[in-house]
C-alpha positions in Angstrom: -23.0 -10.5 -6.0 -19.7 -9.1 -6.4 -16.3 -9.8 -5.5 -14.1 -7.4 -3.6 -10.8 -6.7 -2.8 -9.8 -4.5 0.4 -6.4 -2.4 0.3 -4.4 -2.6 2.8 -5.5 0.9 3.4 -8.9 0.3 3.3 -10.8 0.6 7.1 -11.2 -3.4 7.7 -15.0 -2.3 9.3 -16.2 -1.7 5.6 -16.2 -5.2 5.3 -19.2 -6.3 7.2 -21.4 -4.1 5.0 -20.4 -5.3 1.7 -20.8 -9.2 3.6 -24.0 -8.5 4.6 -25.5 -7.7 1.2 -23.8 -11.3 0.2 -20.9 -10.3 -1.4 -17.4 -11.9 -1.5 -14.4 -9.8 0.3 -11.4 -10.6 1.1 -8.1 -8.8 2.1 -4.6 -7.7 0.5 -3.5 -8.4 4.1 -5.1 -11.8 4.3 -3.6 -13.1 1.0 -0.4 -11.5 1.9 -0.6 -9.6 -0.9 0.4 -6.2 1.9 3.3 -3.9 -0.4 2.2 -5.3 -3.7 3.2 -2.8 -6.1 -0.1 -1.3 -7.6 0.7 -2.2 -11.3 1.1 -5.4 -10.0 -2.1 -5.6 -7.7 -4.1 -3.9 -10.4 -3.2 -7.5 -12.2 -4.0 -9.5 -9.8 -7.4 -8.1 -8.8 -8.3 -8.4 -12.9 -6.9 -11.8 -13.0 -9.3 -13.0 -10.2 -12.6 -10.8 -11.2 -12.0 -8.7 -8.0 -12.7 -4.9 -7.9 -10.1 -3.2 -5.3 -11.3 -0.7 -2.6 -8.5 1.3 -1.8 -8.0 4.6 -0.3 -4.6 5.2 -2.0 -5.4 8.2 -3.9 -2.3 7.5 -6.3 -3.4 4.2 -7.2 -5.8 6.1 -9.8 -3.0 8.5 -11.1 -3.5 7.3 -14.6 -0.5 9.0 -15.9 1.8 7.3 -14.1 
């Protein structure tokens, strides 16, 4: 089981999937978490053992 994170981003249907293979997902939207910088949400998701699904593709713009 894993623990996951959806972006605000993220289409809300890909939750049902991972749910149905008995992991846990929640929402950036849900824990009010929607504008979080991504520094900041990168933290947070670590903090709390959550990977993120995003479809931001400058959330992984490592040089930044």
């Amino acid at each position: 089981m894993f623990h996951f994170k959806l972006d605000e981003n993220a289409d809300p249907r890909w939750r049902e999937p991972l749910e149905d293979q008995g992991h846990v997902v929640t929402t950036v939207a849900e824990e009010e978490l929607a504008g979080t910088k991504d520094k900041n949400l990168a933290a947070i998701c670590l903090r709390e053992g959550y990977s993120l699904i995003t479809a931001d593709l400058g959330f992984a713009q490592t040089l930044v």
